[in-house]
C-alpha positions in Angstrom: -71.7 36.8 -94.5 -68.3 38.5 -93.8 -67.2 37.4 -90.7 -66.5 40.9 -89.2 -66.4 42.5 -85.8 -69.9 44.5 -85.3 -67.6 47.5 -85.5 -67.3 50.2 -87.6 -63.2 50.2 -88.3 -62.9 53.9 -89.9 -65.2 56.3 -88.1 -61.9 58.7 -86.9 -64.4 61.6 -86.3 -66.2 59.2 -83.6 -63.0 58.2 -81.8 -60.6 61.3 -81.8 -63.3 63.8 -80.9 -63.5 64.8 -77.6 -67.3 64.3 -76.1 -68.7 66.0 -73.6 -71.4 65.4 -71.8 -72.7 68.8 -69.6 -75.3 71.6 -70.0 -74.7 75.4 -69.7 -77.0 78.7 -70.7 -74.0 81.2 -69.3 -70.9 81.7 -70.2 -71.1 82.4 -74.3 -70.1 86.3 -75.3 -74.0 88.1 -76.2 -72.3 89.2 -78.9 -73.4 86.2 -81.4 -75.7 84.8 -84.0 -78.1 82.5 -82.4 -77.8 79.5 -84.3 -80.1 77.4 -81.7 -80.4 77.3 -77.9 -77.2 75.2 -78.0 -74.7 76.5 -80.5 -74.1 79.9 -81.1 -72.1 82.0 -83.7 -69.4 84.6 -82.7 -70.0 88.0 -85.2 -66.8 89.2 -84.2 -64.6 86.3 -85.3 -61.5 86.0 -84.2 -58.9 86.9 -86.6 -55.8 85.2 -84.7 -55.8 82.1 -86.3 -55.8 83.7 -90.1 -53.4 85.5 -89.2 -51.7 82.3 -88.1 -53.0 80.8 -91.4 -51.3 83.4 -93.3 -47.9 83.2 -91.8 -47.9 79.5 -92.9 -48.7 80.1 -96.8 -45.2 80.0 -98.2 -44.2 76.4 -96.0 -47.3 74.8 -98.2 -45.6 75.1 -101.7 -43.7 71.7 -101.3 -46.3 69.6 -99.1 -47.9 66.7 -101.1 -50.1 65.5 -98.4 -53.2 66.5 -96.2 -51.5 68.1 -92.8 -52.4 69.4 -89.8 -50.6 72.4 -89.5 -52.1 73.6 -86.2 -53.5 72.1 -83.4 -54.3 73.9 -79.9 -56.4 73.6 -77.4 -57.0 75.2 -74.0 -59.1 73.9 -71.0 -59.8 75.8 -68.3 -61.5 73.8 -64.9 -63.0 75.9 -62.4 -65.6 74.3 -59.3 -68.3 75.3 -61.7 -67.2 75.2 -65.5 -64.9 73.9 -68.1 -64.2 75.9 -70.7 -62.7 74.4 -74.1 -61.0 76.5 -76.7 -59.9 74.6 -79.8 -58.2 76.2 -83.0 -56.8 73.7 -85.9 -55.4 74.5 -89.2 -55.7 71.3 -91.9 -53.7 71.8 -95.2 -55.7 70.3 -98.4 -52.8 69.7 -101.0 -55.7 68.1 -103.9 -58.9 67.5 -104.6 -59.2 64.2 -102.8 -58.0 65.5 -100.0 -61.1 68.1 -100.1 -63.9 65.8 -100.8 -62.4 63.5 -97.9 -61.8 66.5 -95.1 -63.4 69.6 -96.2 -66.3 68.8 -94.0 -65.6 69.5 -89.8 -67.9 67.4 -87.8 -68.4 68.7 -84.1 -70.1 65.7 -81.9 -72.3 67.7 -79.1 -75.5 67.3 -76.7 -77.9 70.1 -77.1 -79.9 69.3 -74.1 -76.1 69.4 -71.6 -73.7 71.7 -73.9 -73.2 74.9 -75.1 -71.2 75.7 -78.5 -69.5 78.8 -79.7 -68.1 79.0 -83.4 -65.6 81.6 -83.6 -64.1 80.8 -87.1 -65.2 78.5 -89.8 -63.1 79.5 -93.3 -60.6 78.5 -95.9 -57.7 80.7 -96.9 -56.0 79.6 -100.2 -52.5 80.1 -101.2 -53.0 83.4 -102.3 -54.2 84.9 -98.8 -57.6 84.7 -99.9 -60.5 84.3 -97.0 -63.7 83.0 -97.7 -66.2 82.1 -94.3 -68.5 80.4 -94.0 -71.9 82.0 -93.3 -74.3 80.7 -90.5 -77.0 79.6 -92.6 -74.8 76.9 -94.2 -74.2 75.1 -90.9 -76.5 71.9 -90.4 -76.9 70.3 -87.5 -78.1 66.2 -87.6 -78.7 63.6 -85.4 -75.7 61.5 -84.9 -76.4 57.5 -84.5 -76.5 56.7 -81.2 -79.0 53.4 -81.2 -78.4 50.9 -78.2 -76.1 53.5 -76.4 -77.2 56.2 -74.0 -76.4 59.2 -75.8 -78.9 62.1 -76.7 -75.8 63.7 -79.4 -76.1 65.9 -82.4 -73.5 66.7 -85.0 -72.9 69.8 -86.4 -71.9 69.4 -89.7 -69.7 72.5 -91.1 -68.8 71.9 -95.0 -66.3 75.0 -95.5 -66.6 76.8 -98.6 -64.0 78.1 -100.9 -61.6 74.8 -100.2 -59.2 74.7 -103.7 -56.1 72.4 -104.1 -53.1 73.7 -101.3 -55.8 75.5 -99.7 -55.7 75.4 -95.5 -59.5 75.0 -93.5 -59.5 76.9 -90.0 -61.3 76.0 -87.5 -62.1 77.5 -84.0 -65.0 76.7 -81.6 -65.9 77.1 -77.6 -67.1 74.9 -75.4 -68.4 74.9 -72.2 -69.6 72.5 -69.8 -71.4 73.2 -66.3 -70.0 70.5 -63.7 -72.6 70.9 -61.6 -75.1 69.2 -64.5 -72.6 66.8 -65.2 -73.8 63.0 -64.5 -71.0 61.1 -65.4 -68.3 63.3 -63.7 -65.8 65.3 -66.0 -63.4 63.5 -68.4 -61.5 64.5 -71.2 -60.2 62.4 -74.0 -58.4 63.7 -76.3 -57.2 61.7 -79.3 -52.8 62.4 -80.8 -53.0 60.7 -83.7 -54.9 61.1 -87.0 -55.1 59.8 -90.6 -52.9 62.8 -91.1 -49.4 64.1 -90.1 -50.0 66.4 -87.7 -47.4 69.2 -86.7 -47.2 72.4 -83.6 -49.2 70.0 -81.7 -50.6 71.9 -78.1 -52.6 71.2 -75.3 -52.8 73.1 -72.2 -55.1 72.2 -69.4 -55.3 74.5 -65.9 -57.9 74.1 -63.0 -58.3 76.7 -59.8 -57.0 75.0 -56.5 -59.6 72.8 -54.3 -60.3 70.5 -57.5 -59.1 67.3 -57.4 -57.8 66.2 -61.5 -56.2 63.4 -62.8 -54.1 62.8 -66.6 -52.7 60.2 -68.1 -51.2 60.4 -71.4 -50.4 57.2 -73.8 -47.9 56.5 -76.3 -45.1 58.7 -76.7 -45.5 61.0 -79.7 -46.7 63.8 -77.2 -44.5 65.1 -74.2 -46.5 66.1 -71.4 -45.8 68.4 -68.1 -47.3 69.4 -65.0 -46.3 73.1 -65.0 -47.8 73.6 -61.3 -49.9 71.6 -58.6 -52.8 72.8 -61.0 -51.8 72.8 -64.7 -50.7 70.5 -67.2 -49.2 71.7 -70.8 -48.6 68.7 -73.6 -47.0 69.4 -76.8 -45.7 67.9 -79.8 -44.3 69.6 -82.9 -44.5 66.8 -85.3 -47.0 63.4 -84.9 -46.7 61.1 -87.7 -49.9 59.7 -89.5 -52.0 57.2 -87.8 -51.6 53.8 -90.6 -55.2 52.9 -91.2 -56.4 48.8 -92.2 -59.5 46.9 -92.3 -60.7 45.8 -88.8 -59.2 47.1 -85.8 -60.8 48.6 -82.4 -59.2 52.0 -83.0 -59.7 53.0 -79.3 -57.6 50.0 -78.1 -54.7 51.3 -80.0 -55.0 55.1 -80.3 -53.0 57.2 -77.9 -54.8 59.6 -76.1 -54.5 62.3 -73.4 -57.1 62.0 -70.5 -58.3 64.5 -68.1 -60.9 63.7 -65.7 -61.8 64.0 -62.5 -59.7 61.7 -59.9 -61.7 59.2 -58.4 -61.8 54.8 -58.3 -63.8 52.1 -60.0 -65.3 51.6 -56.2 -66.8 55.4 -56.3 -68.1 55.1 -59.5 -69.9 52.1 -59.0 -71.4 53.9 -55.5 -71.8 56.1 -58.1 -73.9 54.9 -60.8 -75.7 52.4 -58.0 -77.2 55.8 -56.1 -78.6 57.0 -59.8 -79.5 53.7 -61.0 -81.6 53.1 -57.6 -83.7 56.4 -58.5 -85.8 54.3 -61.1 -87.2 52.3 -58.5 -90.6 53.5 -58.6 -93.5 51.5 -59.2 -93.2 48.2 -57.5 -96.9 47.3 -58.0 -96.7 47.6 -61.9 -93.6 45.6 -61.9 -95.5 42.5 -60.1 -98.7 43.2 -62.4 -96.4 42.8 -65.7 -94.8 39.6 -64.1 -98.5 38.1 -64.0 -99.8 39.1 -67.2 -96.8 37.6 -68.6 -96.2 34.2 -67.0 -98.3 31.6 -65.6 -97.7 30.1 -62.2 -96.6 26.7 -63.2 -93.9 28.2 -65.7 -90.4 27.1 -64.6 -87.7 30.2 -64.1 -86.4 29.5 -67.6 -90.0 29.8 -69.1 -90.5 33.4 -66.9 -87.1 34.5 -67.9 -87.4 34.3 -71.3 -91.0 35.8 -71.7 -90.0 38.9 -69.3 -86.9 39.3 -71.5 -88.7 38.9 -74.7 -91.2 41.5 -73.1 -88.3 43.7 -72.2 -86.6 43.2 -75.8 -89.4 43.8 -77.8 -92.3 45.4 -76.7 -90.7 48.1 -74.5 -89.0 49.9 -78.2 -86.0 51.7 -77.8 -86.0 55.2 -77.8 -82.6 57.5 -76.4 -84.2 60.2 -73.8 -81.0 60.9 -72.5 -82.5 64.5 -71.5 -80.3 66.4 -68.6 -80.9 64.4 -65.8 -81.1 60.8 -67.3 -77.4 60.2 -68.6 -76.8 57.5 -67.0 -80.3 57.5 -64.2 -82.8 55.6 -66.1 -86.4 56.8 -66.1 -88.8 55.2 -63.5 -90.7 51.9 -63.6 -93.8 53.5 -64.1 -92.9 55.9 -67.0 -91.1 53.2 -68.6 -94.3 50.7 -68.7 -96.3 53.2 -69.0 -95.1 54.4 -72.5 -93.7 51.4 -73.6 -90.1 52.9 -74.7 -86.9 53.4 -73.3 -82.7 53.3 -73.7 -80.5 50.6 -73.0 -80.6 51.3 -69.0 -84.9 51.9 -68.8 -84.4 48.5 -70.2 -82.2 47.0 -68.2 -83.7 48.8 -64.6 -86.8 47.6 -65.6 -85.4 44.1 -66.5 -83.4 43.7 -63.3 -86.2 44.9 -61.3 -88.8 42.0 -62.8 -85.6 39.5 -62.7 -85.0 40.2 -58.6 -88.4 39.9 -58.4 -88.4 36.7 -59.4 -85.8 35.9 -57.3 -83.0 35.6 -60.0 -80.3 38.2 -58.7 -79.6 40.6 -61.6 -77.4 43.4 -61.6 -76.8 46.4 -64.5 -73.1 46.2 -66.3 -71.9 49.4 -67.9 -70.3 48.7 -71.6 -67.5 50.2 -73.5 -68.5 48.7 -76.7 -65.4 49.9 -78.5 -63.1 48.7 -76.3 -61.6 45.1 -75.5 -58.5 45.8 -73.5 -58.5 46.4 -70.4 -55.2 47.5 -70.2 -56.0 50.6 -72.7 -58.2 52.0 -70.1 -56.2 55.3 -68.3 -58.0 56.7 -65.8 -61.2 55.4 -63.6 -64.2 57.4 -65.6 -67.7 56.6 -66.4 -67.3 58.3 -69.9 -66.0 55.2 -71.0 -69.1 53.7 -71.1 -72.0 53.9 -73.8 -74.3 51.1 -73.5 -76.1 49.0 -70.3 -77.1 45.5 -70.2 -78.0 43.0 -67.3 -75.9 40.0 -66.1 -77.0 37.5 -63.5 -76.1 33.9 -62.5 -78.0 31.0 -62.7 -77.2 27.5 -62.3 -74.0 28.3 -62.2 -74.1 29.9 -65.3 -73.2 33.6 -65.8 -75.6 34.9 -68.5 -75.6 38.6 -69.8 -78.9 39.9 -71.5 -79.0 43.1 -73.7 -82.2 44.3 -73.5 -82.1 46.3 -76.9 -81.2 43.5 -78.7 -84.9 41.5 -80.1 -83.2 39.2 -82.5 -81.1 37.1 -79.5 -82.0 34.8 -77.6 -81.4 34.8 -73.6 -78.7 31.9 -72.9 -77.0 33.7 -76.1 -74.8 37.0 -75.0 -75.3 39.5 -77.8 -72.5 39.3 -80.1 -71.7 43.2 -80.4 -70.8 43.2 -76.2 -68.6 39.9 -76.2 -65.4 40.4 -75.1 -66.2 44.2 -74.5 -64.7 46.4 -71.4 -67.4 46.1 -68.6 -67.8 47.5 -65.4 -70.2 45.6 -62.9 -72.4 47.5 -60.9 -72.4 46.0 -57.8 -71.6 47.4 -54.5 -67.5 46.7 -53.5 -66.8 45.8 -57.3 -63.2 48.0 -57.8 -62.1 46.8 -61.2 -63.2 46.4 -64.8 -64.0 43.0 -66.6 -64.8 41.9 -70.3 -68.2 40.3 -70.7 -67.4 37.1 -71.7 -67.1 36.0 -75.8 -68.3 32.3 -77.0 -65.5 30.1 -78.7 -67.2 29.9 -81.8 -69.1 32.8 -82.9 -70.1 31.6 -86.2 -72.0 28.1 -85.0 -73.2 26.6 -88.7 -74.5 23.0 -88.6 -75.5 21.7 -92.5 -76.9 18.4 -94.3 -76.9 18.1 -97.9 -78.7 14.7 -99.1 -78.1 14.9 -102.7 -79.9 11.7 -105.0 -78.7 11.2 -108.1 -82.4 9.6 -110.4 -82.6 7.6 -113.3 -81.8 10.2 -115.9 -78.3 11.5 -114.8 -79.8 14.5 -112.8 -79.8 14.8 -109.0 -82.5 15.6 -106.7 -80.8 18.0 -103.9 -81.6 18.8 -100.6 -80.6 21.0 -98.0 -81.0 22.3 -94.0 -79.1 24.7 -92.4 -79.0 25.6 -88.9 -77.5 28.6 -87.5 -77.1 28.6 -83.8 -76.3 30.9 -80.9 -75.1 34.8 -82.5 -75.1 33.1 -86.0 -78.9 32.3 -85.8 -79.0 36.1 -83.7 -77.0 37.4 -86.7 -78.8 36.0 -89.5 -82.3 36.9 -88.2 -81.2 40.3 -87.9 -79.8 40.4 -91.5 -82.7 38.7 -93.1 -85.3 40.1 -90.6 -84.2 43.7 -92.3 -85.6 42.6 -95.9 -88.8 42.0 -97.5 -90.0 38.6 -98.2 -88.7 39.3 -102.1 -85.5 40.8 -101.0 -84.4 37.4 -98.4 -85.7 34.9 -101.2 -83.1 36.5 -103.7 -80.5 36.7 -101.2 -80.8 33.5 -100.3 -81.0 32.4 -104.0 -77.8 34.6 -104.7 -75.8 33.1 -102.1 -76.6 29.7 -103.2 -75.8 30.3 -106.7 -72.2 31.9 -105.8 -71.4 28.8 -103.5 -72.8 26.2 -105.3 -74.4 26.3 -108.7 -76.3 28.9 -110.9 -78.1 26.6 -112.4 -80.8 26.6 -110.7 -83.0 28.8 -108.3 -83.7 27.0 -104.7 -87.3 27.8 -103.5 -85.7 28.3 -99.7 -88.1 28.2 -96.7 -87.0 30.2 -93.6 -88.3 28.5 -90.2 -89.5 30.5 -87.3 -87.8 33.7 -88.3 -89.3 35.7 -85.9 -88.7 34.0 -82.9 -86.2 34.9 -80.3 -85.0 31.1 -79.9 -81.6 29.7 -80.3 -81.8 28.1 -84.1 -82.6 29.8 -87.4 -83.0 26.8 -89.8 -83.4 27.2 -93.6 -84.2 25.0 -96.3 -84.6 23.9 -99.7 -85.2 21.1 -102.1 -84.1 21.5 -106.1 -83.7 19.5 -109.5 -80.7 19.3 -110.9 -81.2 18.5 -115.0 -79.0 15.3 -116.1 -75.5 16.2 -116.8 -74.0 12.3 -116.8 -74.7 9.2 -118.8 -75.9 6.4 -117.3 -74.1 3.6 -118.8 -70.3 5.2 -118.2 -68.5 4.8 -115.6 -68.9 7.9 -112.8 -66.3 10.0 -111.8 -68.0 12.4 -109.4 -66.4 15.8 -107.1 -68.8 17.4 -105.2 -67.5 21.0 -103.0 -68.9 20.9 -99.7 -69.7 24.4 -100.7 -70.7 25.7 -97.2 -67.7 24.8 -95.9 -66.0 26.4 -98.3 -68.5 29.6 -98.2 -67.4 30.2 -94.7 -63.3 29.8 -95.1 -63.6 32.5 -97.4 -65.5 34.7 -95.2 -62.5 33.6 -93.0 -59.7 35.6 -94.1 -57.7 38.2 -92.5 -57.2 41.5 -94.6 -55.5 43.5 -92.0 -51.7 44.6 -93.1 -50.8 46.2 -89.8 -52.6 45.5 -86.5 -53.7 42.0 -85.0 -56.9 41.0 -85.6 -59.9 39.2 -82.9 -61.0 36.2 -84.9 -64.5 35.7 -83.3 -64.5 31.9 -83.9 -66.1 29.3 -86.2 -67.5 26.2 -86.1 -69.3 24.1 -88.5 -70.8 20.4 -88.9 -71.5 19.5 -92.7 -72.8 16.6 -93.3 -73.1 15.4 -97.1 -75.3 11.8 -98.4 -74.4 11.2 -101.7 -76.8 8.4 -103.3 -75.1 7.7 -106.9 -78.6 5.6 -107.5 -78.9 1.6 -109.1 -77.3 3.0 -112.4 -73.4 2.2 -110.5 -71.4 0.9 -108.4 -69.7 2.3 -106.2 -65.2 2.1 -106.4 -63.8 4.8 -104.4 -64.7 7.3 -101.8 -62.0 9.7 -101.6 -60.0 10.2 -98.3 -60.7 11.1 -94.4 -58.8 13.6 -93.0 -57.5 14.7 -89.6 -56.0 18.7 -90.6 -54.9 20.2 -87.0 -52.7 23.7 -86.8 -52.0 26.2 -83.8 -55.1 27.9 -85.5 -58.0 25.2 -85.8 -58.4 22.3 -87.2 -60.8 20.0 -89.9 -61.6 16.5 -89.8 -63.6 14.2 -92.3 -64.7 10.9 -91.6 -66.7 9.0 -94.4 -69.2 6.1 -94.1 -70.4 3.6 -96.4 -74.2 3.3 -95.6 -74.5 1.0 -98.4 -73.5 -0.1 -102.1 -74.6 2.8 -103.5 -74.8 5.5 -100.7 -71.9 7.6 -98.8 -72.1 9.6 -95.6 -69.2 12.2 -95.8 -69.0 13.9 -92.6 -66.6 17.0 -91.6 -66.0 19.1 -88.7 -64.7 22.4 -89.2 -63.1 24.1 -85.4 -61.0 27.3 -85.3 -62.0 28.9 -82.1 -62.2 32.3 -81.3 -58.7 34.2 -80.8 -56.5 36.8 -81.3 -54.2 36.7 -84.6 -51.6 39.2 -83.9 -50.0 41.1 -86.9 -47.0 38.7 -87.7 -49.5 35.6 -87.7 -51.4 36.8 -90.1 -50.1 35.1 -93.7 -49.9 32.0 -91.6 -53.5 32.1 -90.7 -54.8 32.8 -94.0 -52.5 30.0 -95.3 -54.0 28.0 -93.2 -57.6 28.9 -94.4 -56.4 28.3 -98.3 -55.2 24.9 -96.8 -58.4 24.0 -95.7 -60.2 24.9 -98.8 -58.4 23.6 -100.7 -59.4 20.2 -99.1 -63.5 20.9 -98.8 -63.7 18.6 -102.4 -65.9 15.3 -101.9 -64.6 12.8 -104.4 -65.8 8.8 -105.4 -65.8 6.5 -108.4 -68.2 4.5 -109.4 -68.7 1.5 -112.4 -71.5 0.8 -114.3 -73.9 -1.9 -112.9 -74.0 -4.6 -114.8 
């Protein structure tokens, strides 16, 4: 398996949308085609941005490449409402550039917002309009699993898009404060896969509310007009540069707007909401009974509530008005058996406080890991809950959506994520800490060579920690068929096709710490017994996860997550030699990692090669790069076991 960040590196809609999280049934002009109780359809559309369109025909003819031509938006703050105007102009030079940005994607709660389409069309280079009609919009569920977010998408494919065509775009939006959980925040992203030009955004709020800004990068000029408004502008942003793997909201430049407040308040905060769940103490105390036994040991009652927790209470998102971030109570939660990420984690730090284990709820950014990248002090930031605690003075983290991990083992999607720790006085943010190595793998290969020139081979592997996590997850996902042929297909790339391992998985479905696989398998003769043996054997696992090792990214650093493994190969060349020479030991150490091999004579005929593969977890910045991948093809190229051997005579 690719040893990738559990991140999704391109989703640009996701991270240079602006989300809002509010509710509203006022506000939106009567004249409009219902679309559904949250979105609505202006009949009278506005015709200033085709006329804006229009003007911008004859500057097309020599542009070769998809461009924003027009970007403005307006936000208006008031002690009740915020009001969102946005209007964009996207040029489409080809066909490409069609299938890959014809379709608008508007990110939006139905149960807290309010959405007005004004204009949805494409004008081509002959002044031609064509709109779109309201029966053509969809709206979907976006995915939002392990985060608490209720949103939809409304998907708007625009019609009529031809080669050096232009798509327009403008919608409303408006948000009541008063219904707002998290507190109002903005974020609004500069830079896209495209060259954006006449770049606006003007923000204005009535006196008596208290905002904040903060603007990053410096492709956008920004200036408070007056004690109360804010205009940014930029008439020419250059393309964001794209690549493999990168936490796009650690590096994209945004412009925030949110209400001014501390990490201290919005702890107090979340803590006074987070408290509301606290309703049915007697159930709590009845599930700890059912599910431990008195003489279990506060390991034993951990891991059973959190299993509990994990698996039988299934996720479900009800993040309804009124539970954005304020889980449901104790009650409903047992009661119906589902939940978010923080029902989960209320109900787990309830049963863990019970037990006398002092648990506390930890918001998550899960798509950030710097720190520093955070602007302002806003709960928006956050998207996901889990539950930390201390014990023997060990800080563990438990996510309760997570059923493939076990408890000592953080979840590998929230290490070395932006965190903020609910507790009362906390006043800054933290990163939940990451393991050294990741990718834990731990292998012995006993391969027997018998009296006919063939080999008897045989194989365990144990994944441990977010490996084993990892892997149960992945194989968990397939049928019985589907995981024997992976299996079967990974062994035959790595190793030999052959033949077809019959692999046995153990314990699968346990939340436990190791994920062990096996196999045993004939390998048909392919030497003669009376010459003299000159045998290479590829400690193929080894080798399997160097190549999964490499760094593709061209222009921004990349957080290697760490590997480890132990590979352990016995090699008995049988009574038919003798064995001669056993290859070398090595002792490979770089700035990066390191390999060692050490290799043991257990007797005249049987070798213990032995190798220890360490590159921890760490960040490779941009220029280090072709030197970490050189290191890699250095280290494969020395994963070959070699030994001579004479004919016994």
């Amino acid at each position: 398996m690719k040893h990738l960040i559990a991140y999704n590196s391109v989703i640009f809609a996701l991270l240079l949308s602006t989300f809002y999280v509010a509710q509203t049934h006022a506000g939106i002009n009567q004249s409009a085609t219902l679309i559904e109780p949250a979105v609505t359809w202006s009949k009278d559309a506005d015709s200033d941005l085709i006329d804006t369109a229009r003007k911008l025909i004859s500057r097309n003819a020599i542009r070769t490449a998809v461009t924003e031509l027009f970007f403005h938006q307006d936000i208006g703050i008031s002690d009740r409402w915020v009001k969102r105007r946005v209007k964009h102009i996207l040029f489409l030079p080809d066909s490409q550039a069609i299938n890959d940005y014809g379709t608008e994607i508007i990110y939006f709660n139905k149960n807290t917002e309010r959405i007005k389409l004004n204009t949805v069309a494409a004008i081509n280079a002959s002044s031609n309009v064509q709109k779109m009609h309201p029966e053509s919009l969809k709206i979907l569920d976006s995915d939002s699993y392990n985060t608490f977010s209720d949103s939809k998408k409304i998907v708007l494919a625009v019609p009529g898009l031809e080669p050096t065509s232009m798509m327009l775009i403008d919608y409303e939006v408006i948000q009541d404060r008063h219904l707002i959980e998290m507190g109002y925040a903005d974020f609004i992203g500069i830079k896209h896969t495209y060259e954006r030009e006449d770049f606006s955004v003007s923000v204005h709020w009535e006196k008596g509310n208290d905002i904040d800004w903060d603007v990053s990068g410096d492709d956008v000029q920004c200036v408070q007009t007056t004690i109360n408004a804010l205009h940014c502008e930029a008439a020419s942003i250059p393309a964001l540069v794209s690549d493999k793997v990168v936490y796009w909201s650690d590096v994209l430049a945004r412009l925030v707007v949110a209400d001014k407040t501390s990490w201290e308040q919005a702890v107090n905060y979340s803590l006074k909401h987070f408290a509301k769940a606290n309703e049915g103490g007697e159930e709590v105390n009845q599930l700890i009974a059912q599910l431990t036994q008195e003489n279990d040991s506060t390991e034993q009652k951990i891991e059973k509530i959190y299993q509990f927790v994990a698996r039988n209470i299934r996720y479900a998102s009800f993040s309804e008005y009124g539970h954005t971030i304020t889980p449901h109570t104790f009650n409903d939660v047992i009661k119906n058996k589902y939940g978010d990420c923080k029902d989960k984690s209320a109900l787990l730090v309830a049963i863990l406080n019970q037990l006398g284990v002092k648990a506390y709820p930890v918001l998550v950014a899960t798509q950030r890991k710097r720190i520093s990248k955070v602007q302002l002090p806003a709960l928006s930031y956050f998207n996901h809950m889990v539950v930390c605690f201390e014990y023997k003075n060990t800080k563990y983290c438990l996510d309760p959506t997570d059923y493939y991990t076990d408890w000592k083992t953080t979840s590998d999607w929230i290490q070395g994520k932006v965190a903020l720790e609910l507790i009362k006085g906390t006043n800054n943010l933290v990163t939940i800490d990451s393991a050294e190595y990741r990718w834990d793998l731990q292998t012995v290969t006993d391969i027997e060579f018998n009296n006919k020139g063939g080999q008897i081979e045989k194989n365990r592997k144990e994944f441990n920690g977010e490996y084993a996590s990892s892997m149960r997850s992945f194989l968990s996902n397939k049928n019985e068929q589907e995981r024997d042929n992976w299996l079967v297909d990974d062994y035959q790339k790595n190793v030999s096709e052959a033949v077809s391992p019959d692999f046995e998985i153990h314990k699968l479905d346990a939340m436990q710490k190791k994920l062990v696989t096996t196999f045993e398998v004939e390998h048909q003769p392919f030497v003669a017994l009376n010459e003299n043996l000159i045998y290479t054997e590829n400690d193929a696992w080894i080798n399997s996860e160097l190549s999964n090792s490499m760094i593709n990214n061209k222009h921004y650093g990349y957080w290697f997550t760490g590997l480890k493994v132990k590979s352990k190969y016995l090699i008995d060349i049988g009574s038919a030699w003798k064995l001669q020479t056993v290859g070398a030991e090595l002792e490979l150490v770089n700035k990066f990692g390191a390999m060692y091999r050490y290799i043991k004579s257990l007797n005249k005929q049987k070798l213990e090669y032995n190798t220890l593969l360490k590159i921890p977890a760490q960040y490779v910045e941009v220029e280090d790069i072709p030197m970490f991948n050189q290191f890699i093809k250095n280290l494969k190229a020395q994963t070959q076991l070699q030994l001579t051997a004479n004919v016994e005579r």
